[in-house]
Backbone as CSV, one residue per row, in Angstrom:
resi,resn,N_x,N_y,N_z,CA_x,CA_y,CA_z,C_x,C_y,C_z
1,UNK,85.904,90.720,86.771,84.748,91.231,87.483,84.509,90.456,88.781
2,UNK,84.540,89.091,89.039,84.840,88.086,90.006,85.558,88.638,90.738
3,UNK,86.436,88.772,90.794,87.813,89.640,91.975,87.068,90.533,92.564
4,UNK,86.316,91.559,91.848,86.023,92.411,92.260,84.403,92.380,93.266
5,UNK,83.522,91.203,93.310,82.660,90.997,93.568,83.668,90.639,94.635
6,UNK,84.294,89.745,94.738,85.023,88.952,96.003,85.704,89.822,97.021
7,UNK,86.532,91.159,96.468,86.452,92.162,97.358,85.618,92.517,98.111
8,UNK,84.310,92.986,97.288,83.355,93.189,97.936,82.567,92.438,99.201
9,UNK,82.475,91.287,98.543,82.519,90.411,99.865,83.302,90.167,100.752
10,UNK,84.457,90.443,100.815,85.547,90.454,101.824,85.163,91.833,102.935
11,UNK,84.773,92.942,102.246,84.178,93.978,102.902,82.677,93.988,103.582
12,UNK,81.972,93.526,102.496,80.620,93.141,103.709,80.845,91.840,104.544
13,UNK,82.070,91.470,104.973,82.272,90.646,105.966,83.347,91.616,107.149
14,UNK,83.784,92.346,106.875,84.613,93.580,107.443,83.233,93.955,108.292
15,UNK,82.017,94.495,107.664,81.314,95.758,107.800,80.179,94.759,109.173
16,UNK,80.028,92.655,108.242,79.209,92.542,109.435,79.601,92.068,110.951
17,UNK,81.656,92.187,110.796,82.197,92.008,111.980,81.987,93.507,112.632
18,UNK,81.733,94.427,112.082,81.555,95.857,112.895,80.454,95.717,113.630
19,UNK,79.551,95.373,112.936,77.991,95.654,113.403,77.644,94.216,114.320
20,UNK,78.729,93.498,114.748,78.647,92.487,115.886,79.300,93.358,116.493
21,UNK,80.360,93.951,116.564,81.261,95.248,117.889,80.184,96.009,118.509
22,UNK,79.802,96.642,117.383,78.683,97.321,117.942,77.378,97.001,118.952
23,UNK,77.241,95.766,118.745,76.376,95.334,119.744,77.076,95.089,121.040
24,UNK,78.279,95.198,121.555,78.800,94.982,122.483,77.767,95.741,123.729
25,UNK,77.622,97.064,123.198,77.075,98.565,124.376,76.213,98.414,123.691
26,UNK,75.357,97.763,122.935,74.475,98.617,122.672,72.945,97.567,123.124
27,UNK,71.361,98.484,123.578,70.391,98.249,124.049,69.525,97.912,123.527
28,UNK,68.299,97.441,123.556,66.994,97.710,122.735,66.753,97.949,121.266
29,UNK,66.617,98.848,120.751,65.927,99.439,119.706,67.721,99.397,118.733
30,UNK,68.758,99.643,119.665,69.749,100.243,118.800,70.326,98.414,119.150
31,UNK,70.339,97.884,119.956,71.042,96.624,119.431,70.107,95.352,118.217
32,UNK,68.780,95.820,118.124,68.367,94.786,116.855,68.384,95.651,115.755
33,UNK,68.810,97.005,115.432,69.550,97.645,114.241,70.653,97.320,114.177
34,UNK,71.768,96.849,115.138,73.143,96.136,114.782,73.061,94.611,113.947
35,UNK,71.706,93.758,114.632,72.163,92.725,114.878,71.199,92.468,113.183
36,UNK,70.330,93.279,112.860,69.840,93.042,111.673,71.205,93.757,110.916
37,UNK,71.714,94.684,110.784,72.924,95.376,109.753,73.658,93.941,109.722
38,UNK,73.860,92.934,110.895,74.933,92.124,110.413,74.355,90.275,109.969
39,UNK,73.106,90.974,110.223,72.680,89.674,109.456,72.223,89.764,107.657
40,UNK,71.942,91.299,107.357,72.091,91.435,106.092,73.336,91.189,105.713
41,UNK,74.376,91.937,105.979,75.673,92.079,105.342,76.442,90.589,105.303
42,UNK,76.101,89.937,106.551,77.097,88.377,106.299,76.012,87.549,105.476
43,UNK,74.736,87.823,105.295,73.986,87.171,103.910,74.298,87.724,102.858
44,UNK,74.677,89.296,102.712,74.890,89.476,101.217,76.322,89.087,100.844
45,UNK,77.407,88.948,102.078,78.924,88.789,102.044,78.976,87.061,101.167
46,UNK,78.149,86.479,101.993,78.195,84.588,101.411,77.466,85.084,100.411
47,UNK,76.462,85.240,99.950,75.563,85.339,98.486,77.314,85.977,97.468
48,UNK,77.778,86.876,97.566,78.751,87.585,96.806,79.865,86.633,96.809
49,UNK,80.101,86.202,97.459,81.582,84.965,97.418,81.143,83.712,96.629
50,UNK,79.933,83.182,97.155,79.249,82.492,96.027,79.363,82.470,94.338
51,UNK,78.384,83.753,94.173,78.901,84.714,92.638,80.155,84.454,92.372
52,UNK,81.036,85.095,92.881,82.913,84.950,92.901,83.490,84.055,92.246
53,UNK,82.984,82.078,93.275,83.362,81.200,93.026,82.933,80.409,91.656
54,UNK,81.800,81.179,90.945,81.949,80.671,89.752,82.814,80.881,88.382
55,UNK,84.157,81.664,89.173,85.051,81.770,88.284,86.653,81.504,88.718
56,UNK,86.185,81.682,90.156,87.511,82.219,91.194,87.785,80.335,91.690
57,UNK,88.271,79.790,91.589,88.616,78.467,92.695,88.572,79.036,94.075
58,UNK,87.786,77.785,94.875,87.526,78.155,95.853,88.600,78.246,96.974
59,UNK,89.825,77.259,96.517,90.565,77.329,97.080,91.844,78.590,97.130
60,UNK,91.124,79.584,96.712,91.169,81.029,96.763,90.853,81.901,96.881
61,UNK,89.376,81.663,96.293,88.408,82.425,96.715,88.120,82.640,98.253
62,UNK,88.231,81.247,99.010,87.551,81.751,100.831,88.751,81.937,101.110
63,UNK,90.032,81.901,101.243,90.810,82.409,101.784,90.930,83.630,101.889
64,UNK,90.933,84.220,100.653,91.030,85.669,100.356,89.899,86.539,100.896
65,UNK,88.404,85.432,100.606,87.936,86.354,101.513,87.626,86.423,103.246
66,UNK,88.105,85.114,103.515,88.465,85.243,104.902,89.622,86.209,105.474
67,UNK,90.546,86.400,104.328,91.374,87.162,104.882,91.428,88.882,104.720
68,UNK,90.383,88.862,104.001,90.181,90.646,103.755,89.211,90.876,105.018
69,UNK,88.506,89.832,105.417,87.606,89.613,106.683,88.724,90.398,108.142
70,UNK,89.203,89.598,107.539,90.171,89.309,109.402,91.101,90.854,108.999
71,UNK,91.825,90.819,108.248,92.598,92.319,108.197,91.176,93.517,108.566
72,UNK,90.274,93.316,107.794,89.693,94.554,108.111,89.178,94.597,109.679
73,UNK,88.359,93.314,110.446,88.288,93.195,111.593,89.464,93.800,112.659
74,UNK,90.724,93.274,112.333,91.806,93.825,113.145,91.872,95.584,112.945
75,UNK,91.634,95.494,111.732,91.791,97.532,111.331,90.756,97.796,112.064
76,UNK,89.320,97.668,112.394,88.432,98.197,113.102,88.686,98.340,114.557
77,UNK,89.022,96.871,114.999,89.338,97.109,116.420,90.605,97.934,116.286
78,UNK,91.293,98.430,115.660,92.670,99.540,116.364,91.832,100.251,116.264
79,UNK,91.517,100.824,115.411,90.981,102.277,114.467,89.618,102.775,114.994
80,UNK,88.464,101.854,115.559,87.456,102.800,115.806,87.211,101.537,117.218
81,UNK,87.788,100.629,117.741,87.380,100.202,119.078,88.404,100.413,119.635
82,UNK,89.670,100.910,119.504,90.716,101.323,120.195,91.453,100.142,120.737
83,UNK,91.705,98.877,120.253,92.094,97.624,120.348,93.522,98.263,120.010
84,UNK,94.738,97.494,121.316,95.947,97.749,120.552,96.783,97.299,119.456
85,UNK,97.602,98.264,119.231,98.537,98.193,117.882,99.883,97.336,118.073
86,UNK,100.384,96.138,118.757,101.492,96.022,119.170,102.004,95.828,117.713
87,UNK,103.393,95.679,117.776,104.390,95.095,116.961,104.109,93.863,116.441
88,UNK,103.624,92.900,117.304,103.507,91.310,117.048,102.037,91.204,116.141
89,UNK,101.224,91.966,116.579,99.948,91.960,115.949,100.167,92.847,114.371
90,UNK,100.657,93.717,114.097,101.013,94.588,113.363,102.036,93.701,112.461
91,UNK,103.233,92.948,112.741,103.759,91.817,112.184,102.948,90.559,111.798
92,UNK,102.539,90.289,112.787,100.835,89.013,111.387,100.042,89.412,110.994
93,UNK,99.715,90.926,110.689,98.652,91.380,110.215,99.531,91.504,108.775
94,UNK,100.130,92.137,108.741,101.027,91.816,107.578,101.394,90.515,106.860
95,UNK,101.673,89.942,107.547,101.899,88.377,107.041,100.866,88.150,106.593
96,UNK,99.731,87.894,107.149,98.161,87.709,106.328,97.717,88.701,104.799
97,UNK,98.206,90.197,104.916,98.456,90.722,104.331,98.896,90.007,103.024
98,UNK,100.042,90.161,102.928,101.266,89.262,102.082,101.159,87.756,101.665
99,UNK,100.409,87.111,102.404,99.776,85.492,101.796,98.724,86.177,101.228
100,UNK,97.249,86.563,101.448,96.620,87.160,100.500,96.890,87.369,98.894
101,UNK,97.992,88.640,98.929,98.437,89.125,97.940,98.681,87.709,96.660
102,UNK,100.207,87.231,97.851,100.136,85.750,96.787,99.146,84.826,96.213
103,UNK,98.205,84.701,97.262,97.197,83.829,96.620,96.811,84.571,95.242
104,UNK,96.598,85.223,95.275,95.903,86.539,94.020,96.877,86.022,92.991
105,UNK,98.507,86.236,93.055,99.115,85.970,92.191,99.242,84.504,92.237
106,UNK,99.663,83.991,92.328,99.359,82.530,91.914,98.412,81.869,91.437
107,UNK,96.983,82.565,91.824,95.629,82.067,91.687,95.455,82.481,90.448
């Protein structure tokens, strides 16, 4: 069940690197709805990794969820900020990918 809380937190750390993008353009009324979306989500992201680590070693736990962080960050900027796709980026995104995974298995 831990794993699965820790996903989760790996994703509301995905969701409160979006809602910092989003404030890039955005004004008034619509940039303190970003900037509150990402101050909930990176409080509920640490509160949930927290939970996690009382089963998960930590020395797996923040990696993993730093690194579901950073893959999903990179997927946002291709996918909805139009950040490019090179080869080299697309090759360590994978690699991060693939250490992840291991940690899981080894852990």
């Amino acid at each position: 069940m831990n794993w699965i809380i820790l996903i989760i937190a790996g994703l509301c750390e995905t969701g409160f690197t979006f809602c910092l993008g989003k404030t890039k353009l955005a004004v008034g009324t619509e940039w303190w709805l970003w900037i509150t979306g990402f101050g909930l989500l990176y409080v509920l992201s640490a509160v949930l990794l927290a939970k996690a680590t009382q089963t998960i070693p930590i020395g797996v736990a923040y990696p993993v969820w730093t690194g579901i962080g950073a893959v999903g960050a990179v997927l946002l900027g291709i996918f909805v900020f139009h950040e490019p796709a090179t080869f080299w980026r697309m090759f360590f995104l994978s690699t991060l990918i693939l250490s992840i995974v291991g940690l899981k298995i080894v852990g």
